[in-house]
Every structure is written in structure tokens, then in C-alpha cells.
C-alpha angles and dihedrals in degrees: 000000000000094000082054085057112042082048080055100057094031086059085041085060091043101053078045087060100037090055092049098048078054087056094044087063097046087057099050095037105031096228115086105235119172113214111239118242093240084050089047103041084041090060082051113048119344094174089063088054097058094040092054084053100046087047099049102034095046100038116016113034121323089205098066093060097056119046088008117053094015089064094046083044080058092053109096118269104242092053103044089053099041091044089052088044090052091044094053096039083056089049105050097031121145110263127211115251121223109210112248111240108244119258106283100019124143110234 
């Protein structure tokens, strides 16, 4: 539960800085222009790109790389990752606990 959330916020920052990377360049360029997941993730590490594709398209399903997870590479940075941050946060939020009547209670 706490790993689900801390991926969360850590994909929340990085949609912040993705996006602010996105404003950085329309400041400097004049045209706002979002950088796409798959360009991003290419100026990072492009070993672990190819990698992921080699992976998923040799031994899991060739289709999901092409049309699937080529079209999401192609979304803008900064939505694909806080989309994913909200998701997870959702997902492994805390939960408020009822409290459990006692062995032999009337409810």
C-alpha cells in the first residue's frame, strides 16, 4: 500500500517536471509544444526503450507494442505520468477503517 502510493507521488513530480520542462520550451520558443512519453523516456534512457520493446514484442504479445503502447509513447509526458499518479494514488489509497464488533456484541 505504501510502495502504490509513493509510485503515485513520485509519477505526480514527475508529470510537474515534465510539464515544466513543456513550459520551459514555450518560453524559449514561443509555440507550446508537449514532449511526447516514448521522446522523453528516449533522452533518458534509450537502452531501457529498446529493451522494453524487445522484451514485449518477442516474448510477451507483439500486438501490444504496435498499435498499443506506441500510441500511449505518442500521449504527451506530463499526462501519461499524472494520470498514472492519480490512478495509483486511487488505488492504494488509505482506507478508513470501521471498527469490528467484539466477539459476542449485539449489533
Amino acid at each position: 500500500m505504501l510502495l502504490g502510493r509513493l509510485l503515485g507521488w513520485l509519477s505526480i513530480a514527475l508529470a510537474l517536471l515534465a510539464f515544466g520542462g513543456d513550459c520551459l520550451r514555450w518560453l524559449q520558443s514561443g509555440s507550446l509544444q508537449f514532449a511526447a512519453l516514448g521522446e522523453l523516456w528516449y533522452r533518458l534512457h534509450p537502452g531501457s526503450l529498446n529493451l522494453a520493446q524487445a522484451v514485449i514484442q518477442r516474448y510477451l504479445f507483439p500486438q501490444l507494442w504496435d498499435p498499443g503502447i506506441v500510441t500511449i509513447l505518442t500521449w504527451p509526458a506530463a499526462a501519461v505520468l499524472g494520470g498514472l499518479g492519480i490512478i495509483l494514488l486511487i488505488v492504494f489509497r488509505k482506507r478508513a477503517s470501521r471498527p469490528r464488533p467484539r466477539f459476542g456484541a449485539l449489533s
